[in-house]
C-alpha positions as CSV (number, residue, x, y, z in Angstrom):
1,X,12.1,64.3,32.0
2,X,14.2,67.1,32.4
3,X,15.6,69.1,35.4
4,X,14.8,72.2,35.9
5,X,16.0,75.2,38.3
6,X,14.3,78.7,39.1
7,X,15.1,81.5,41.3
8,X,14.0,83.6,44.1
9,X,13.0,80.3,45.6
10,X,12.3,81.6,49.4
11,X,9.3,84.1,47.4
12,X,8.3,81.0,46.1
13,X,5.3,78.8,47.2
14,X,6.0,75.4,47.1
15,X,2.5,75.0,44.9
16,X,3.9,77.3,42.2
17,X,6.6,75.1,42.5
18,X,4.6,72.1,42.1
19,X,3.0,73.6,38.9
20,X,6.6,74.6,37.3
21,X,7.5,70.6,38.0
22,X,4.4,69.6,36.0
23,X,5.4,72.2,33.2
24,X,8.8,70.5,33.2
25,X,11.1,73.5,31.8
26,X,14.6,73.5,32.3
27,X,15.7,77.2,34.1
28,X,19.2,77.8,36.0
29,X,18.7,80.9,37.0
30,X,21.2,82.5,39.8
31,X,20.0,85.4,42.3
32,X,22.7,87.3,43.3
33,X,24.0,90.3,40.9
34,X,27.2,89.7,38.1
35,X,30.6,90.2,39.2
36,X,33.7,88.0,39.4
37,X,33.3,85.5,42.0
38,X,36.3,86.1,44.6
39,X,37.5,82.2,44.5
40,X,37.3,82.7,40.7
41,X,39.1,86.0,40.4
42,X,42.3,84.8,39.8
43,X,41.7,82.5,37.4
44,X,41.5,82.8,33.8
45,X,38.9,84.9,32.0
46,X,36.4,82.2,30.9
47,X,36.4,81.5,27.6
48,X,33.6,78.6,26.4
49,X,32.4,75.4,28.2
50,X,34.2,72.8,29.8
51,X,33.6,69.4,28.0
52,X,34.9,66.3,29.3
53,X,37.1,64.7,29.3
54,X,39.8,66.7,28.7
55,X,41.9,64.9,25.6
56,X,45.7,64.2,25.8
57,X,47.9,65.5,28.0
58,X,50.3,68.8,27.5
59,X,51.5,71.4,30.0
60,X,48.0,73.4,28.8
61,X,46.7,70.3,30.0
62,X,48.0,68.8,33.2
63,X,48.1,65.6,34.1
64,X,46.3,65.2,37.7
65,X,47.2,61.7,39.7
66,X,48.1,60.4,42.6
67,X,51.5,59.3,43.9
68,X,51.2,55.5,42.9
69,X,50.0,56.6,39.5
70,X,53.1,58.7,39.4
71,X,55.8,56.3,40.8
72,X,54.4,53.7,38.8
73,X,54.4,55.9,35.3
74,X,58.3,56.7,36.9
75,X,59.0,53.1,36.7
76,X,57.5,52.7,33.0
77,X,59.7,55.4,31.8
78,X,62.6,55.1,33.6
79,X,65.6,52.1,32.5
80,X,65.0,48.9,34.7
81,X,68.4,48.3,35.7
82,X,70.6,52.2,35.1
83,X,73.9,51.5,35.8
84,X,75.9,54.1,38.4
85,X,78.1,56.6,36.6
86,X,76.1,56.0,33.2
87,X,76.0,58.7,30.2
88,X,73.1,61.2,30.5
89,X,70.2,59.3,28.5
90,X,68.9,62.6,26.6
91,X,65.5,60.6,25.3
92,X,64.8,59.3,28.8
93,X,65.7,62.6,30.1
94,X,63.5,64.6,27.7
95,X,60.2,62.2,28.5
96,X,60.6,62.0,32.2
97,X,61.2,66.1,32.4
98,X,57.9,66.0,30.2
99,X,56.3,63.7,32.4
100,X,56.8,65.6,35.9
101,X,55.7,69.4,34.1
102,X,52.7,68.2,33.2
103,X,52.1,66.2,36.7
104,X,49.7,68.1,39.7
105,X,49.9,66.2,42.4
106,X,47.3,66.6,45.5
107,X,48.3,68.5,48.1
108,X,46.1,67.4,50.2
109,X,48.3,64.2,49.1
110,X,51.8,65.2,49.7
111,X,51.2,67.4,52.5
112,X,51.2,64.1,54.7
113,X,54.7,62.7,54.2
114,X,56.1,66.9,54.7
115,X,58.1,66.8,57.7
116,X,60.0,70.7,58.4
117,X,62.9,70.9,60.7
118,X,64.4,74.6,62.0
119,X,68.1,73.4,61.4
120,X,68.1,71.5,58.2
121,X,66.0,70.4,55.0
122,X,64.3,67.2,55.3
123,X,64.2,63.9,53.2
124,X,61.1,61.6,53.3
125,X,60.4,58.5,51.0
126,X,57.5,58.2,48.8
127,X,58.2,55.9,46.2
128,X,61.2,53.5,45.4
129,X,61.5,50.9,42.5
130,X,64.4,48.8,43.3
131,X,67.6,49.0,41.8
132,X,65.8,51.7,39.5
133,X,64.9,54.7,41.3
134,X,63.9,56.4,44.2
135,X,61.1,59.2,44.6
136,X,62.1,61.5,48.2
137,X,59.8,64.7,49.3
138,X,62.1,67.6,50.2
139,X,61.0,70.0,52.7
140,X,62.8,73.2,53.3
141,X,62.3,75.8,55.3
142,X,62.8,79.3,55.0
143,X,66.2,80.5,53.9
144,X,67.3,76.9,54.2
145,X,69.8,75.3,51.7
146,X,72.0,72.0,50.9
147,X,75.3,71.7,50.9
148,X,77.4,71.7,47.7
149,X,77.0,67.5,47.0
150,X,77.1,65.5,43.5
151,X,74.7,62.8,42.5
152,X,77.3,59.4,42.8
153,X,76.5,58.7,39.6
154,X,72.6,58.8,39.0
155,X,70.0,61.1,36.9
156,X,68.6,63.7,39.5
157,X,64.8,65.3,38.5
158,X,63.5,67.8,40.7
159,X,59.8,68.6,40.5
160,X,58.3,71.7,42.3
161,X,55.4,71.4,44.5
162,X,55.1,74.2,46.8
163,X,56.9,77.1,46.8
164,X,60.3,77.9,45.1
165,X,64.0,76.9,45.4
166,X,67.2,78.5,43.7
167,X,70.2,76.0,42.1
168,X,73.1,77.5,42.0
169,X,75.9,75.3,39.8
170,X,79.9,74.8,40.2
171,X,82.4,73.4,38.0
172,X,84.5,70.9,39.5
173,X,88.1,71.0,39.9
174,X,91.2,69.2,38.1
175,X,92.3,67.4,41.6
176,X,88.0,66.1,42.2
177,X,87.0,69.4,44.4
178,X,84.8,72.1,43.8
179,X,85.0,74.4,41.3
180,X,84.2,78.1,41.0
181,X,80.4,78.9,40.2
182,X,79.4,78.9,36.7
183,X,78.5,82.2,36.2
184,X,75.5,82.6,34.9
185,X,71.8,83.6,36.6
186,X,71.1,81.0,39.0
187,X,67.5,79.7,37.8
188,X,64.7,79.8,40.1
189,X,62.6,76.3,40.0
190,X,59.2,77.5,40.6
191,X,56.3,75.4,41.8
192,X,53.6,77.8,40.4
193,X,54.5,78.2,36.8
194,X,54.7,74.9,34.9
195,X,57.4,75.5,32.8
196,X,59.8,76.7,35.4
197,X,59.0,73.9,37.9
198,X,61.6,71.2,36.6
199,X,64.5,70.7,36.9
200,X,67.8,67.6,35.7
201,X,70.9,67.3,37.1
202,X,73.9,64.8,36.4
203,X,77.3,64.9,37.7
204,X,78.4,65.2,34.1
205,X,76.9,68.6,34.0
206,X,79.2,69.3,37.5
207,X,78.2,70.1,41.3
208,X,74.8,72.2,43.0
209,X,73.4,73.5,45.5
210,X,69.8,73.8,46.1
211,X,68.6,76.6,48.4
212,X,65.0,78.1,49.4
213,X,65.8,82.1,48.4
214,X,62.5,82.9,50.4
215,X,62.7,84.3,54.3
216,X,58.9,83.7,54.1
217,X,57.9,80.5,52.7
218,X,58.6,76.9,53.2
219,X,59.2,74.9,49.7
220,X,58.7,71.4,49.0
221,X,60.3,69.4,46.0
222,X,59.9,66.1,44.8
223,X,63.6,64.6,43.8
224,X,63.8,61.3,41.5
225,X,67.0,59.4,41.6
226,X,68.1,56.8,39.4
227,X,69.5,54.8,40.2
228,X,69.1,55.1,43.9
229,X,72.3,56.0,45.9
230,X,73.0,55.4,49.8
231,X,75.8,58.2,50.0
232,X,77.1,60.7,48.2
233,X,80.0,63.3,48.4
234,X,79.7,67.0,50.3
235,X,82.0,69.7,49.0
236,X,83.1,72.8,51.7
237,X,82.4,75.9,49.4
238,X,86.1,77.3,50.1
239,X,87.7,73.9,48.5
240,X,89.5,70.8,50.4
241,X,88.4,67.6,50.5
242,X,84.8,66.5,50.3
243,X,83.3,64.2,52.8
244,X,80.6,61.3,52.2
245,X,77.2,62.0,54.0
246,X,74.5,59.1,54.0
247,X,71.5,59.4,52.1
248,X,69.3,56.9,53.6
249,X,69.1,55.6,57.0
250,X,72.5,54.2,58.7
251,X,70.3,51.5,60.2
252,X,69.3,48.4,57.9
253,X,68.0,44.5,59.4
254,X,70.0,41.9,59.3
255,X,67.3,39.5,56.7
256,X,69.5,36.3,58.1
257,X,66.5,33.9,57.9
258,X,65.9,33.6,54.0
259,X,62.6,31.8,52.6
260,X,64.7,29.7,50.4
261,X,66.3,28.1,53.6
262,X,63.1,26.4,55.3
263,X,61.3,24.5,52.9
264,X,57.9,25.4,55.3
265,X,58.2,29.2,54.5
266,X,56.6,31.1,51.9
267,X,57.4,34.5,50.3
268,X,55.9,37.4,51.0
269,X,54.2,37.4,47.3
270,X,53.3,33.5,47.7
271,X,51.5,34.6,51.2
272,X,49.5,37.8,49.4
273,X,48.3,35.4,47.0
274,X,47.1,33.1,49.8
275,X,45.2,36.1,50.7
276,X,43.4,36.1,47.5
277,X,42.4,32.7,47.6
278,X,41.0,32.4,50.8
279,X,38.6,35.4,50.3
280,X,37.2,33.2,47.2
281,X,36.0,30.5,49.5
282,X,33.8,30.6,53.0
283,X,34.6,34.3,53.9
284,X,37.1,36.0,56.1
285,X,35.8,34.8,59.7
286,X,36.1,31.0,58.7
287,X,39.5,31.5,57.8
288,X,41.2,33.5,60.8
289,X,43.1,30.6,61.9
290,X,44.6,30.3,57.9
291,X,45.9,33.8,57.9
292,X,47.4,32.8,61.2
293,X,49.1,29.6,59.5
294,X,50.3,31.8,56.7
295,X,51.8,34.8,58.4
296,X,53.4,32.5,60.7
297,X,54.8,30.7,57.4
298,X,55.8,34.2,55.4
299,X,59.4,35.4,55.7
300,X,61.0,38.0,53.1
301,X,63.1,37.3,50.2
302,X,66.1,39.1,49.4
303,X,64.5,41.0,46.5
304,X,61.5,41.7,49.1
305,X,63.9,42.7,51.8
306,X,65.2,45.4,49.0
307,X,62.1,46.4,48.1
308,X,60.0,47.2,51.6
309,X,62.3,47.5,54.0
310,X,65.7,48.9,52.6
311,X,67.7,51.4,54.7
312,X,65.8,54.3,52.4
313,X,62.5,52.5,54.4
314,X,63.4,54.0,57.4
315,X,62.7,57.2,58.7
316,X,64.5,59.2,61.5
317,X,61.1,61.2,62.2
318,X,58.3,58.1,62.4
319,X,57.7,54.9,61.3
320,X,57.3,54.1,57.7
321,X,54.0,52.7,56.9
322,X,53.1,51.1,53.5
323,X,50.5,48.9,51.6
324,X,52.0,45.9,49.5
325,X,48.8,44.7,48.8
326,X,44.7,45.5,49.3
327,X,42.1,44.0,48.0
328,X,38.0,43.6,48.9
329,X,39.0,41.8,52.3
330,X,42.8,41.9,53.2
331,X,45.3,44.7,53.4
332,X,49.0,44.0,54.0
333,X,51.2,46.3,55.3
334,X,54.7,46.7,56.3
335,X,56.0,49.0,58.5
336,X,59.9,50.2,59.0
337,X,60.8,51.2,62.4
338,X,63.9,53.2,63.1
339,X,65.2,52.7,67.4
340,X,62.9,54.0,69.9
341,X,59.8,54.6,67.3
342,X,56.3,54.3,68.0
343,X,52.9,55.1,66.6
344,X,50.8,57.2,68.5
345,X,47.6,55.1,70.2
346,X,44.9,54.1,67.9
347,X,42.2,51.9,67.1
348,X,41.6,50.0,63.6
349,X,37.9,50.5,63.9
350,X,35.4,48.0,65.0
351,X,34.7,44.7,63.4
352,X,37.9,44.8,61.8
353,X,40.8,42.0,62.7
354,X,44.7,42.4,62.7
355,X,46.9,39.9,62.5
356,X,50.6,41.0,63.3
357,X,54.0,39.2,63.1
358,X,57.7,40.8,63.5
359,X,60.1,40.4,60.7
360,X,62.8,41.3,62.4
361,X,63.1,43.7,66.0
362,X,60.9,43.4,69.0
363,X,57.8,45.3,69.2
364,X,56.0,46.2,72.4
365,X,52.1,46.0,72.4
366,X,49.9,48.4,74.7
367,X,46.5,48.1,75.5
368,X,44.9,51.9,77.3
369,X,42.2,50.9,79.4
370,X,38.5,52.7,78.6
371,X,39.0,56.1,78.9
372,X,38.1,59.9,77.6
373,X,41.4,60.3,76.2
374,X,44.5,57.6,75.9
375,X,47.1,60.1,78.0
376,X,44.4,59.8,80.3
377,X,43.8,56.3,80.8
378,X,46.4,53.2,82.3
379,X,48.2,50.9,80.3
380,X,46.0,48.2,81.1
381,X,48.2,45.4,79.3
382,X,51.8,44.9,77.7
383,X,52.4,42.2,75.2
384,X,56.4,42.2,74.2
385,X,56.1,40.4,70.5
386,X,59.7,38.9,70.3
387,X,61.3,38.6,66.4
388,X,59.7,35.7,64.4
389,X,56.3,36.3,66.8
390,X,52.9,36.3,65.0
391,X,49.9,36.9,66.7
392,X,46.0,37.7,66.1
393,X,44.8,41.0,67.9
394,X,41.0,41.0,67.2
395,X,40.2,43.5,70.3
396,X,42.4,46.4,68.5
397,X,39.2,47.6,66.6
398,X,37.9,48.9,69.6
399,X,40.5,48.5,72.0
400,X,42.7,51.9,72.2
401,X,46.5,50.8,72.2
402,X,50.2,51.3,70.1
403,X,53.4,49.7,69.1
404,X,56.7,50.3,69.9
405,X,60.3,49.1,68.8
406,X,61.5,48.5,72.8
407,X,65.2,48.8,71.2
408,X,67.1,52.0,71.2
409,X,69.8,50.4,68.9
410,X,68.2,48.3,66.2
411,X,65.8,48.3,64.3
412,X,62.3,46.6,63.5
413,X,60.4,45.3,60.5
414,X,56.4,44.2,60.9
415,X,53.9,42.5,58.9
416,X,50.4,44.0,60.0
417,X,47.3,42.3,57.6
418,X,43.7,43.9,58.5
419,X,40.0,42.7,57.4
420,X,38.2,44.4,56.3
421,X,40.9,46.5,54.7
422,X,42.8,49.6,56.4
423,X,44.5,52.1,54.1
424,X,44.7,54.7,57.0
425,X,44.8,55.3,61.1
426,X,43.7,58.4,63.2
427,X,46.0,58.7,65.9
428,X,45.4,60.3,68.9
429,X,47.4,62.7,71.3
430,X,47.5,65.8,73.5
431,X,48.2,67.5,70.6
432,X,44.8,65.9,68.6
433,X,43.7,64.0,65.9
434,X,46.0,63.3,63.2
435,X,44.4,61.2,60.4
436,X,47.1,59.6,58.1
437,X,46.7,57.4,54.4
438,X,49.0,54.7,54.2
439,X,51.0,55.1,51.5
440,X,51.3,52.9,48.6
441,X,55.4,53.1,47.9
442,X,56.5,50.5,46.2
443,X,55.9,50.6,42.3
444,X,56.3,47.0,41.8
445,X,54.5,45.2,44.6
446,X,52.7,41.8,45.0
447,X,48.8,40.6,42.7
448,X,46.1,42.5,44.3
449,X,46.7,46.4,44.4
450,X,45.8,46.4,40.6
451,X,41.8,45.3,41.2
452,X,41.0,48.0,43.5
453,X,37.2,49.0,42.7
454,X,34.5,51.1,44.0
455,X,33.6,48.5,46.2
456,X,36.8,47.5,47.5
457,X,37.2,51.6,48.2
458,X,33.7,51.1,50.9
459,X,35.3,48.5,52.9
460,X,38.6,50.2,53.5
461,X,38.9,52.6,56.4
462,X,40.6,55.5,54.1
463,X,40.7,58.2,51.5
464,X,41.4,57.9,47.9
465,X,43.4,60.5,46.4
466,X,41.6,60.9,42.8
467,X,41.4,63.0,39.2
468,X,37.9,63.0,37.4
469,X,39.5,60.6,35.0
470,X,40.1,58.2,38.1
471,X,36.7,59.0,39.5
472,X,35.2,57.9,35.9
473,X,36.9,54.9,35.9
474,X,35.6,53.8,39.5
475,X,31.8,54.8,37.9
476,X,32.1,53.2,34.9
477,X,33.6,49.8,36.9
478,X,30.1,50.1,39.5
479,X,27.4,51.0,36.8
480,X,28.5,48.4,35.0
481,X,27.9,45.4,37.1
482,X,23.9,44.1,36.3
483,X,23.7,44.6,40.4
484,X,25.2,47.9,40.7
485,X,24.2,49.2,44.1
486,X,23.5,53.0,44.6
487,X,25.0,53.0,48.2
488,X,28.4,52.0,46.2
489,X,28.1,55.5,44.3
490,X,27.7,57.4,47.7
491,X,30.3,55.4,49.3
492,X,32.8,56.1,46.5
493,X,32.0,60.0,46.3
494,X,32.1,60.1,50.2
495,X,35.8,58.5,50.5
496,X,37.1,60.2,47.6
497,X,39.4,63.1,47.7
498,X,39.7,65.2,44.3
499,X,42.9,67.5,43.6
500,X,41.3,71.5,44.1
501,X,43.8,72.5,41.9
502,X,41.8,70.6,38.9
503,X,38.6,71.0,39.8
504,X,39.4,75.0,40.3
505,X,41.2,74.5,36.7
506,X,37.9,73.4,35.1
507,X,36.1,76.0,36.8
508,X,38.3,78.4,35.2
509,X,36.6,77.5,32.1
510,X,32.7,77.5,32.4
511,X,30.8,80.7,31.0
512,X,28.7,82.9,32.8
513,X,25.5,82.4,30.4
514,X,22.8,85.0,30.7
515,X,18.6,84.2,30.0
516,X,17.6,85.3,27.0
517,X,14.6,86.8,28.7
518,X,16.3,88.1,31.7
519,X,18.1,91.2,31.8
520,X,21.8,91.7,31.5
521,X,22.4,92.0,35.1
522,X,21.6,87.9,36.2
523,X,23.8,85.1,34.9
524,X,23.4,81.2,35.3
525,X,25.0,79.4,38.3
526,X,28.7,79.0,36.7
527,X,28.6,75.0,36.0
528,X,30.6,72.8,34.1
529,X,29.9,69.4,32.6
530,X,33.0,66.7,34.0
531,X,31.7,63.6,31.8
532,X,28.7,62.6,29.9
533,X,28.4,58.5,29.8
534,X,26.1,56.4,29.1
535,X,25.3,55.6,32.6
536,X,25.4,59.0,34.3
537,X,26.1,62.6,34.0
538,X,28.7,64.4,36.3
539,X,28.1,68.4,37.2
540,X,30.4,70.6,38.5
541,X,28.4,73.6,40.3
542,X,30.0,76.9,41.4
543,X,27.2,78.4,43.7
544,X,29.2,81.8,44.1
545,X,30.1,84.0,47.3
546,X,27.7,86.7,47.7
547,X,25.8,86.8,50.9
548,X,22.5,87.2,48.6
549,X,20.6,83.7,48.5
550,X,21.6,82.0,45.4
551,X,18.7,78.2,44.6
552,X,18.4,76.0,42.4
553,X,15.6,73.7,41.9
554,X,15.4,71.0,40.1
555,X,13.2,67.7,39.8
556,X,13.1,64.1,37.3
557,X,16.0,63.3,37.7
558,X,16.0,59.8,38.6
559,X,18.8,59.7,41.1
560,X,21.2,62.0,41.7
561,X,24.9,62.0,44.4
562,X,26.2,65.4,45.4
563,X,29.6,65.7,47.1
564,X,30.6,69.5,48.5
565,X,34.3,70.2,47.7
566,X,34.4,73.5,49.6
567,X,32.0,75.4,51.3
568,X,28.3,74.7,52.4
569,X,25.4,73.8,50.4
570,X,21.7,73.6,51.7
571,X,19.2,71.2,50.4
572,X,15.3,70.1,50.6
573,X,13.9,67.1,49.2
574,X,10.3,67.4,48.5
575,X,7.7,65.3,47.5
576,X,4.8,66.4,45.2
577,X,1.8,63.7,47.2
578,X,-1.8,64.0,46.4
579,X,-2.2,66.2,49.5
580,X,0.2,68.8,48.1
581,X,4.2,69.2,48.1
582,X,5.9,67.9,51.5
583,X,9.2,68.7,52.4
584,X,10.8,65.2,53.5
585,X,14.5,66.3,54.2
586,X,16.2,69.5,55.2
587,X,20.4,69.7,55.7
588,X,22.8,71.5,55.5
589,X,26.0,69.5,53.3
590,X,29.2,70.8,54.8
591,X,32.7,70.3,52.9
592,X,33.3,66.9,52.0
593,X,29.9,65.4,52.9
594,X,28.0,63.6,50.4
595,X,23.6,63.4,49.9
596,X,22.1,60.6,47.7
597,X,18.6,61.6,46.4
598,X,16.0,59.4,44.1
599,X,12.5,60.2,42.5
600,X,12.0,56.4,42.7
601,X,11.8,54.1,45.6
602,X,15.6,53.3,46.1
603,X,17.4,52.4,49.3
604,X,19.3,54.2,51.1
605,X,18.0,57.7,49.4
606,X,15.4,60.2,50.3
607,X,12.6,60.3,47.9
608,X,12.6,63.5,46.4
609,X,10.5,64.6,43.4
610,X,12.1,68.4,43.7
611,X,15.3,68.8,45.0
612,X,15.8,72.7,46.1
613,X,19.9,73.5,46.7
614,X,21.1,76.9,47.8
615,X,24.1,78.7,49.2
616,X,23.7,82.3,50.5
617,X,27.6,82.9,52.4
618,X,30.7,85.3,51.6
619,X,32.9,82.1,51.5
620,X,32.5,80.1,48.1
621,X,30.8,76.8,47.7
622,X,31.6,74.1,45.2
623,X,29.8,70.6,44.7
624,X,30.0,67.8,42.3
625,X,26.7,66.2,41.2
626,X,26.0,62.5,39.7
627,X,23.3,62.2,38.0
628,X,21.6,58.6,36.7
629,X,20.5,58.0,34.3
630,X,22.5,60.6,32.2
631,X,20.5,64.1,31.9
632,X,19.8,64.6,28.2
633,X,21.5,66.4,25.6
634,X,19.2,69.0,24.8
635,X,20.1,70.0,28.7
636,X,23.7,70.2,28.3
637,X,23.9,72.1,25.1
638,X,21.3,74.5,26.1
């Protein structure tokens, strides 16, 4: 059967309704009067209807991903092993500037690692390949600006992400000092025009400096080096001799106890793996004495040393949490620690277990006693976890506490694994609630980050940064098991974060269709089809931002999932009984929450045989709809 919509659905009765659902005709109909919508008004003037997906990938036609996608597509196209001081590669150079135009990353994303300082620009890690390259998130403020530096050898990208930044180029001189300026107009990277928003530099091509021209606006950059570089040189702008300034953090842990020298140990790859089996036999809760054994068994090779917990791991701002490895019942992650650090207090959520054990450092281990607000409450218990220590903290899930490095010297490596899996925390201070995504940095890391699915996604405690062509690939994974579970879907759509910036982009593109029996001044609500499979049908909706009450109404669908990316959308489900139409759920979906309907007897939905949506606000409102089985053809062409 097919959907169907009409308007003027408060003039409605719900009979008439019921008579139009027997009838079965497909009508999107949208109340309020023609005019460019206000969040659409900058876009493009619409040209046909979106199809999906989009094919290939060009500037025309970004490429949206995440920062793991990104860092490991860096590491694809990047050499394995650049040597310091080689010749400019023009091929790799040509593929990896093509790569980073055509990349939108989430802001939502990136925003989390920015870090601002008054005095100076800021460098924060979010990806690293060992030996191979290193991907830092540059945050300036206004009017700030680098010193004259070279790049000790390596290929330097710079991708715009916010904002814009001027490079201004020198020559350098016979005796290895600065040169004069090369006079020509310094280019402006730009973060909001594709073509301008990349940028290479070599030290073949001479000496910059990278400034924010803007007494406004912050910038942000994402700088790829390879091969990555500990220190490089700082010229004065009036000549003399330059100076080396660090790159990465001065401090770096002494890995003296090495796997290979105790026969008992294990690496940190050999213990992930250990992971995997044990979730393949009698569950998690049989086996919390075994993660014990194993963690108390793992120590670091050199390579792993290099790659999670280099001097570039460590941040002078916080401590640097990452994932190595996440899968349907573990996640592992380390965590850098710079002197003095600490995370803010926290809890990992209840039913979920933490085993911890110090690499190197000691860590101190507070327990807040029950209380309103942590700065509130007593430190009702200190643990001190010595280097070497490993320990299983099952009250943490509901327990508030932090950790600390206790040294003000040295720093600290740990080894946290959670079940069911973490991939963020919400801290808490006086300041408030600051949720944070642990970051997946490393490009090569251990089995198990590869076979993330839409079920592994509902047991983590976390967002997932996602394109549509990300989001399909999670669908078409679920609905493709014989015991695909609905909940899954509405797990999956509730956890997922997509990038506005592509979701506005397809917007951009739908057509403002008008009835053929209506007159000129109505239009359809603006929607755009995302995919057509097999298995489902995804909508995206643009209900407009006119204070006049916009509805649609639809019914046989079969089961539908609707996920509001901004704004507020109201729906009824009603069912059509032998006593007449009954309302049977009334809400209001604000931004980011997600409804699951059914016309069949499914649970975990309201059964609905009409489902009535509408919007009727000044501020815009966009939602994504799932629809399974797939709606038919004759509905999407007409």
């Amino acid at each position: 059967s097919l959907p169907f919509a009409m308007t003027h659905g408060s003039a409605m009765s719900l009979a008439r309704r019921s008579a139009l659902f027997a009838v079965r005709r497909l009508v999107w109909h949208n109340v309020r009067c023609c005019g460019a919508p206000k969040a659409l008004a900058a876009f493009p003037r619409p040209r046909r209807m979106a199809s999906a997906p989009h094919p290939g990938i060009s500037p025309e036609n970004p490429n949206f991903v995440d920062l793991p996608a990104l860092v490991k597509q860096l590491c694809d196209e990047l050499p394995p092993h650049p040597a310091v001081g080689a010749p400019i590669n023009g091929a790799v150079v040509a593929r990896v500037k093509e790569v980073l135009q055509q990349t939108r990353l989430n802001p939502r994303e990136w925003e989390q690692h920015a870090v601002y300082r008054r005095g100076r620009y800021t460098r924060n890690i979010v990806g690293y390949s060992p030996n191979q390259f290193i991907a830092l998130l540059l945050c300036w403020e206004k009017g700030q600006q680098s010193p004259i530096h070279d790049h000790s050898g390596a290929h330097c990208f710079i991708k715009m992400l916010s904002g814009q930044l001027r490079e201004r180029k020198f020559a350098w001189a016979a005796d290895g000092t600065v040169g004069a300026e090369v006079m020509e107009e310094a280019p402006v990277l730009d973060a909001s025009k594709l073509e301008k928003s990349v940028s290479f530099m070599h030290d073949s091509l001479g000496l910059h400096r990278i400034e924010n021209p803007s007494s406004t606006e912050v910038a942000v950059s994402l700088h790829i080096y390879s091969p990555p570089f500990r220190e490089c040189l700082v010229f004065p702008p009036t000549g003399g001799t330059p100076k080396t300034a660090p790159m990465v953090s001065i401090f770096e842990p002494e890995s003296a106890r090495k796997a290979a020298e105790d026969d008992a140990s294990i690496s940190l790859q050999d213990f992930c793996n250990k992971l995997v089996e044990l979730r393949s036999e009698d569950g998690v809760k049989a086996n919390l004495h075994a993660v014990l054994d194993y963690l108390v068994s793992a120590e670091m090779t050199d390579l792993e040393w290099a790659s999670y917990a280099s001097p570039a791991h460590f941040s002078e701002f916080y401590p640097v949490q990452h994932i190595i490895h996440c899968d349907d019942d573990f996640s592992v992650v380390v965590t850098c620690w710079s002197p003095g650090q600490k995370v803010p207090p926290h809890t990992v959520g209840r039913g979920r277990m933490m085993w911890l054990k110090v690499m190197h450092g000691n860590l101190l281990f507070q327990e807040f006693s029950p209380g309103l607000f942590p700065w509130e409450s007593d430190v009702e218990r200190q643990t001190e976890l010595a280097e070497g220590s490993s320990s299983f903290l099952e009250e943490c899930g509901v327990r508030m506490h932090d950790l600390k490095n206790i040294s003000d010297t040295e720093p600290a490596v740990s080894i946290q694994v959670f079940s069911p899996p973490l991939t963020s925390f919400t801290f808490h201070s006086e300041k408030g609630t600051e949720r944070r995504d642990l970051p997946r940095i490393v490009a090569q890391g251990p089995a198990g980050m590869e076979s993330l699915s839409a079920r592994s996604m509902g047991r983590t405690a976390g967002r997932w940064f996602l394109s549509f062509r990300g989001l399909q690939s999670l669908l078409n994974e679920e609905f493709s098991r014989p015991e695909w579970k609905p909940n899954t879907i509405a797990t999956l759509l509730t956890k997922a974060v997509l990038n506005p910036q592509e979701w506005r982009e397809r917007l951009s593109n739908a057509v403002p269709q008008q009835h053929p029996w209506e007159a000129a001044a109505t239009t359809w609500p603006k929607h755009v089809l995302v995919a057509q499979d097999k298995h489902y049908t995804i909508i995206l909706s643009y209900w407009g931002s006119s204070p006049e009450r916009s509805v649609a109404i639809e019914g046989g669908t079969g089961m539908s999932w609707t996920l509001v990316l901004e704004g507020e959308l109201e729906e009824q489900a009603v069912n059509l009984g032998n006593e007449g139409p009954a309302v049977v759920r009334s809400s209001v979906l604000k931004e980011e929450s997600c409804s699951f309907l059914s016309s069949f007897e499914t649970s975990g939905a309201a059964s609905a045989d009409i489902v009535e949506r509408s919007h009727s606000s000044e501020t815009p409102c966009v939602s994504l709809h799932v629809y399974h089985p797939p709606l038919p053809e004759a509905w999407l062409k007409g």
